[in-house]
C-alpha positions in Angstrom: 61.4 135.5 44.2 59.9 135.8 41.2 56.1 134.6 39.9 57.9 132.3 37.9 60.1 130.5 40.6 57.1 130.7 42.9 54.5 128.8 39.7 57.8 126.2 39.4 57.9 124.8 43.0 54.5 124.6 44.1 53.9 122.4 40.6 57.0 120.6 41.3 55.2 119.9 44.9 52.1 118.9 43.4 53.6 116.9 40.8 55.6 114.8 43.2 52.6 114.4 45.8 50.2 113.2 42.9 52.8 111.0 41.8 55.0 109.6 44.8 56.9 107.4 42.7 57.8 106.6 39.0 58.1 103.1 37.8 60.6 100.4 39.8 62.5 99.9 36.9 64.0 103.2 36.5 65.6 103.1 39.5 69.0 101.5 38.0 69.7 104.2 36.3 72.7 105.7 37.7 74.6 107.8 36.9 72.8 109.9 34.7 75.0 112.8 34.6 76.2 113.5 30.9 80.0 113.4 31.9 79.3 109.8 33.4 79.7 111.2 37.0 76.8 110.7 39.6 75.8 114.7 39.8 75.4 115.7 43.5 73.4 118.2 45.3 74.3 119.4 48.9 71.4 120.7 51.0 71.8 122.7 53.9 75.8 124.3 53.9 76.9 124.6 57.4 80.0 123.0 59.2 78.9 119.5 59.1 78.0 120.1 55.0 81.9 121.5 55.0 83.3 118.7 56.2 81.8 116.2 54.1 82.3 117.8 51.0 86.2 116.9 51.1 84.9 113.3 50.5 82.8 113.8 47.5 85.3 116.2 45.6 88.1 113.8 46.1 86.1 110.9 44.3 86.2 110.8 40.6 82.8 109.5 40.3 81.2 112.3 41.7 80.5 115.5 40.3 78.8 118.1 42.8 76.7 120.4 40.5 74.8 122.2 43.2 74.4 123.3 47.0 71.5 124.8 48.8 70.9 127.2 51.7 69.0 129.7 53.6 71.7 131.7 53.9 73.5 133.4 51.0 77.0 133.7 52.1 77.2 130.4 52.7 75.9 129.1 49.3 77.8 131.0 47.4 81.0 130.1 49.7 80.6 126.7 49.0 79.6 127.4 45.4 83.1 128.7 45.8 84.8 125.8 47.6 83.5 123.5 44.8 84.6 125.3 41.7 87.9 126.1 43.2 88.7 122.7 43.8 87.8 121.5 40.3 90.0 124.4 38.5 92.9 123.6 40.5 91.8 119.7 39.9 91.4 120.6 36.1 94.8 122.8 35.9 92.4 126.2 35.1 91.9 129.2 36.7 88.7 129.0 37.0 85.8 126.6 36.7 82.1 127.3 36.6 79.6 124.7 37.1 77.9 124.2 40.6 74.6 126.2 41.0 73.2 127.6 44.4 69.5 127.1 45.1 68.1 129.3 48.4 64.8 126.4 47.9 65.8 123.1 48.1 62.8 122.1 45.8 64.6 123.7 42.6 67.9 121.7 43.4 65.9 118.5 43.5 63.7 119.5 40.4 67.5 119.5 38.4 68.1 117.4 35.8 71.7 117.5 36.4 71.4 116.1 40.1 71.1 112.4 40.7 71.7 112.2 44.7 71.4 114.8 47.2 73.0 114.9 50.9 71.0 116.4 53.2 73.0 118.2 56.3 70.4 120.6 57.4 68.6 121.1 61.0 66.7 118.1 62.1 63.7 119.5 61.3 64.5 119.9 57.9 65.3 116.4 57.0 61.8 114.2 56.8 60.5 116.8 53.6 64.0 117.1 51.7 64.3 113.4 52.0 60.4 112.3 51.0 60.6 114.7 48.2 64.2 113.7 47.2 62.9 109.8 47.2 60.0 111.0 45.0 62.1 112.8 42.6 64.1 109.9 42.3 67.6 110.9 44.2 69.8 108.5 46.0 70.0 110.4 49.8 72.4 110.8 52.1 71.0 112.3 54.9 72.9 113.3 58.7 71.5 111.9 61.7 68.7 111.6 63.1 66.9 110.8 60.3 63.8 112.8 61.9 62.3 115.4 64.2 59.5 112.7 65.3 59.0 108.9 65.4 56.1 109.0 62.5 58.6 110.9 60.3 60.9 108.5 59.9 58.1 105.6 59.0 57.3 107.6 55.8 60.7 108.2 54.9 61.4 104.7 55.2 58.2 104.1 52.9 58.9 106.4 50.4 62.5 105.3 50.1 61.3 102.0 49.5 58.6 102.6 46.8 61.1 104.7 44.9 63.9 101.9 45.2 66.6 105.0 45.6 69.9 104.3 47.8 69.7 105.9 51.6 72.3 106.1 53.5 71.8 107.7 57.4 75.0 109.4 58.5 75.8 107.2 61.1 79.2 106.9 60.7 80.0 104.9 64.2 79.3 101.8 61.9 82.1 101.9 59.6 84.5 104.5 60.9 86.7 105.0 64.0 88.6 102.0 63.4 86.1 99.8 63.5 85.8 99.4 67.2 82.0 99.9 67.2 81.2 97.1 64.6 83.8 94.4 66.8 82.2 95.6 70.2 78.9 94.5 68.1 80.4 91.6 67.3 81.3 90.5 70.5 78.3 91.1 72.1 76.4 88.9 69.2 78.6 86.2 69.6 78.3 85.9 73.5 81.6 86.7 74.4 79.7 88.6 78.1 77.1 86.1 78.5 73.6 87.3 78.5 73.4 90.5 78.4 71.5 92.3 81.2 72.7 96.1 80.9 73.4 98.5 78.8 74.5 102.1 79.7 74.9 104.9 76.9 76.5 107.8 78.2 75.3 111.0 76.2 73.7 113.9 76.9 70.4 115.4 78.2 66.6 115.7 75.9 65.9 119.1 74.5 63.6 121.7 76.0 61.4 124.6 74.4 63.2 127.2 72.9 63.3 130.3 74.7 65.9 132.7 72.8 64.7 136.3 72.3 64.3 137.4 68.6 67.2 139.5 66.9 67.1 141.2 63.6 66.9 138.8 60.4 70.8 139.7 58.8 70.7 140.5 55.1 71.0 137.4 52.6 68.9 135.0 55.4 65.6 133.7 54.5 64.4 133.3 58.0 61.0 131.9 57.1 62.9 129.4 55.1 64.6 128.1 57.8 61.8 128.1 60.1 59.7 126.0 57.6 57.1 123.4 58.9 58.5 124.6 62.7 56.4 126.9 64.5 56.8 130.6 63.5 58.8 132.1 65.5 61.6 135.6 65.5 65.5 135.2 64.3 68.3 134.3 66.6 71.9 133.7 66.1 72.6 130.6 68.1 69.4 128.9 65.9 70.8 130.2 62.5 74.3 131.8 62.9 75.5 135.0 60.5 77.3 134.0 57.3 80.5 131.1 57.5 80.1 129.3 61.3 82.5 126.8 61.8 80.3 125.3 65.1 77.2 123.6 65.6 74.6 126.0 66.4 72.2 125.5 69.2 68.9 124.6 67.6 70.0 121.2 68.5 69.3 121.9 71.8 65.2 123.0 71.5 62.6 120.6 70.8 60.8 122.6 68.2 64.1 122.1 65.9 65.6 118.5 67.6 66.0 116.3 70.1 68.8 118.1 72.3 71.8 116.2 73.3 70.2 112.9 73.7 69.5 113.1 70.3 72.4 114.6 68.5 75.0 111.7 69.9 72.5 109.7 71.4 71.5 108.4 67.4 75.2 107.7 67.6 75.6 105.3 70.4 71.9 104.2 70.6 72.4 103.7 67.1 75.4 100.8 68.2 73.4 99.4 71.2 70.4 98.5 68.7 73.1 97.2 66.3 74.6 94.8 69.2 71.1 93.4 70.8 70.3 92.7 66.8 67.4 95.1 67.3 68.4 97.2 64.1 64.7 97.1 63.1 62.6 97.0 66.5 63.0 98.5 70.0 61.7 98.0 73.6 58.8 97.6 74.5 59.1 99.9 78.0 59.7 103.7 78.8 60.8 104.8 82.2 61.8 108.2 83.0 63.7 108.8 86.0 61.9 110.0 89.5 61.8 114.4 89.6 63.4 116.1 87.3 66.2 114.6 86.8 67.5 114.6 83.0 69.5 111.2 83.0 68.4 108.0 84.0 65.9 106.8 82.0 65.8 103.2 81.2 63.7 101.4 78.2 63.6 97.4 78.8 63.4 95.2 76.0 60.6 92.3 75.2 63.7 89.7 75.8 64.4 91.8 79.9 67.7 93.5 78.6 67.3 97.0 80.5 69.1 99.9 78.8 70.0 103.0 80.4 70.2 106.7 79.4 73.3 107.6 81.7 76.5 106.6 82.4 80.2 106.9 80.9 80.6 107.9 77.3 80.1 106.1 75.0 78.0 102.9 75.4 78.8 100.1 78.3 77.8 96.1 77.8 77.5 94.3 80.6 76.8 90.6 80.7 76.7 87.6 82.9 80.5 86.9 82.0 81.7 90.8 81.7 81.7 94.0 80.9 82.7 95.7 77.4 83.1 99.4 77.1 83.4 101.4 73.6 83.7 105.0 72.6 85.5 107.1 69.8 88.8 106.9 71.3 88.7 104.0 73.9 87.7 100.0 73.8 88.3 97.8 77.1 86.6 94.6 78.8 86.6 93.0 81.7 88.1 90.1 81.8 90.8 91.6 79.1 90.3 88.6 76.8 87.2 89.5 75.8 88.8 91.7 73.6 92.3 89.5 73.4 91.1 86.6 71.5 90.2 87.0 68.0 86.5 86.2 66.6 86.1 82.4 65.3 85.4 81.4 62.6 81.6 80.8 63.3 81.2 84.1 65.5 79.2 86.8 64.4 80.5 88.3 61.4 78.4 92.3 60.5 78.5 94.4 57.7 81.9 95.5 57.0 82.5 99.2 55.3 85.3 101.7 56.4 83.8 104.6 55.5 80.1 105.9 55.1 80.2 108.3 52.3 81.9 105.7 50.4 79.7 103.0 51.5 76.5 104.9 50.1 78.5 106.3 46.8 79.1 102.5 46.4 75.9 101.5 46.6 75.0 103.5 44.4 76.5 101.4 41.6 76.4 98.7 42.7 72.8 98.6 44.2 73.3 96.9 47.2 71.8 98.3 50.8 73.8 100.5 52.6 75.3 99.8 55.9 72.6 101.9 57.8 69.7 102.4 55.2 66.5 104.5 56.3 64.8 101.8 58.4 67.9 101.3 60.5 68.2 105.0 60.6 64.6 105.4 61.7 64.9 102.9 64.4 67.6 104.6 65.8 66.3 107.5 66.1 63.1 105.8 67.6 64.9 105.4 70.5 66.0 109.3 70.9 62.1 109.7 70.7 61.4 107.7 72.8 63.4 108.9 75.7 62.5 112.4 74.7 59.0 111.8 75.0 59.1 109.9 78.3 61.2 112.6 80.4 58.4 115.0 78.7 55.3 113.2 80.0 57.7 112.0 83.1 55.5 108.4 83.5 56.2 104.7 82.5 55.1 104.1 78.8 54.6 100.7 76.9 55.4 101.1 73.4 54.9 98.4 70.1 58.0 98.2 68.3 56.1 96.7 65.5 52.9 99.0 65.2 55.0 101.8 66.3 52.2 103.0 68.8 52.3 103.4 72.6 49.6 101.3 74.2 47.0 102.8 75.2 48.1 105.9 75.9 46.5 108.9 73.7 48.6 111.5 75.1 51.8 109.8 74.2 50.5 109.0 70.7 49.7 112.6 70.0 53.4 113.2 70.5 55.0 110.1 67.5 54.1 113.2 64.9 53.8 117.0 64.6 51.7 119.2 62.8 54.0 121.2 59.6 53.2 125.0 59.8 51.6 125.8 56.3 52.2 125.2 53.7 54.9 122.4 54.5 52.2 119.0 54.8 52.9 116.7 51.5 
């Protein structure tokens, strides 16, 4: 890295903290591409990047101009994958025209990108997405939103002082049919009663990492992709060599994420806050299961709905009049006409998209609020906290769904945020 580059991004840092945002009214500008096309950066190229990219090369509207990562096979492989597909779409053997950045800060100081997507590790997603909203990028960023609960409050700020489009990549809200959105439905309109239960089947929290340290490979910034973690030596399953097509296990430690719970937990806990209408609260209890058991954990709501960490996959309803189960591949109730008779015309009617990359690119133009914007998001991922937290300190917890504080518990509070490694604090 040259003095140069180095001079570049720590102004571009400064410039952006000094001045979080720049005036409401320049928001509507978009596109701002030269071609017309809304210019898109990808941050973070791994297996999940891959398979979103299909979406944003097929749509005419959107020209991706760069991609970013730690790892230099796979930026310039899906440097690569970008400009092949536009020759072949342009009839020429070859196209040049999407950049690679190893430093997400010089994609987002680009002229040439209006909107970013952000598929890195979770603990790479609260910076990109506070300096993308600073910089003035619509973001679409994976879920969960954040590594900690008091990450996602300030993304949720600085999205809305900078008035740029957010979409969270919770696709069970528009996709798979929409089974997930009717089973909300449902539940809204009373078709099970009151609801008393809900069970959401996913897996267990995430533990300290504990993987011995391996030699860095050639072309990996390793302190790149450690960033505002805690310093600590390479390993494979954290940061795999060159083109993956899995999902590596950093999802599994807490220094990185939230394990299993997390991962598909912002999923279906994600649906569960949709149907109680809890999009932008959460309980008000935390309790963690007897031992050291790593399921069973319930959180009660202020209205006495109990919801449960455990069960079948997926999430279960249960109400005074029945029972409605919904996953990826499956939807069933007891009694059968729950899901037999069709909704009325003065049932619950939610937001209606089919796809969540589209939804967002929409929005875009159109300046609407996405389907699951950053305070959803946040909120969602709330609840993965949450649970992590409470099989941590393995006690009951109150917690405030409006200050976003545990009361009074100091302990638990030191535990809503984390400290970034220098020199990652904005």
């Amino acid at each position: 890295m040259t003095l140069r580059s180095r001079f570049s991004r720590r102004r571009f840092v400064q410039a952006l903290a000094a001045s979080p945002f720049l005036a409401p009214a320049l928001a509507a500008e978009t596109p701002r591409s030269a071609n017309g096309r809304l210019g898109l950066g990808i941050i973070g190229m791994g297996t999940r990047a891959r398979q979103l990219l299909g979406s944003f090369l097929r749509d005419a509207g959107v020209q991706v101009v760069a991609v970013c990562d730690v790892v230099q096979q796979r930026r310039d492989h899906g440097r690569k994958l970008v400009e092949d597909h536009y020759a072949r779409q342009k009839g020429k053997g070859s196209f040049k025209g999407c950049k690679t950045y190893n430093d997400f800060r010089d994609l987002l100081g680009s002229k040439d990108v209006d909107a970013v997507v952000l598929a890195t590790p979770d603990h790479w997603h609260a910076i990109p997405c506070i300096l993308a909203a600073r910089a003035r990028k619509h973001i679409y960023s994976e879920k969960p939103l954040t590594l900690t609960i008091a990450e996602g409050r300030r993304i949720v700020d600085e999205v809305g002082k900078a008035k740029v489009v957010f979409q969270t990549g919770s696709q069970q809200r528009s996709e798979f049919g929409g089974k997930f959105r009717l089973a909300c439905e449902l539940v809204r309109s009373g078709r099970l009663g009151k609801i008393k239960t809900v069970r959401i089947g996913v897996g267990g929290p995430a533990g300290p990492c504990d993987l011995p340290e391996q030699p860095v490979p050639e072309g990996t910034d390793w302190e790149m992709w450690n960033g505002p973690a805690p310093k600590r030596g390479y390993n494979e399953a954290l940061c795999p060599k060159g083109i993956h097509n899995h999902f590596p296990a950093w999802r599994n430690y807490r220094e990185y994420a939230g394990g299993a719970l997390a991962d598909i937990g912002a999923h279906h806990f994600d649906i569960a806050q949709s149907a109680l209408d809890m999009d932008r609260s959460g309980p008000v209890k935390i309790e963690p299961p007897a031992g050291k058991a790593t399921s069973g954990l319930r959180f009660v709501y202020a209205s006495g709905i109990e919801m449960f960490h455990g069960g079948p996959s997926g999430c279960t309803f249960e109400g005074t009049d029945g029972i409605l189960y919904v996953d990826r591949d499956k939807m069933e109730s007891k009694p059968a006409e729950v899901l037999k008779q069709p909704l009325g015309e003065k049932e619950v009617r939610l937001y209606r998209a089919t796809d969540q990359v589209g939804n967002w690119l929409e929005c875009i133009h159109n300046g609407k609020e996405t389907i699951c914007p950053a305070e959803i998001g946040h909120r969602s991922a709330s609840i993965c906290h949450l649970a992590n937290i409470g099989y941590q300190l393995r006690r009951p917890l109150r917690w405030d769904p409006a200050k976003e504080r545990f009361v009074d518990d100091t302990e638990a509070n030191k535990l809503l945020d984390r400290e970034p490694r220098a020199p990652w604090k904005l």
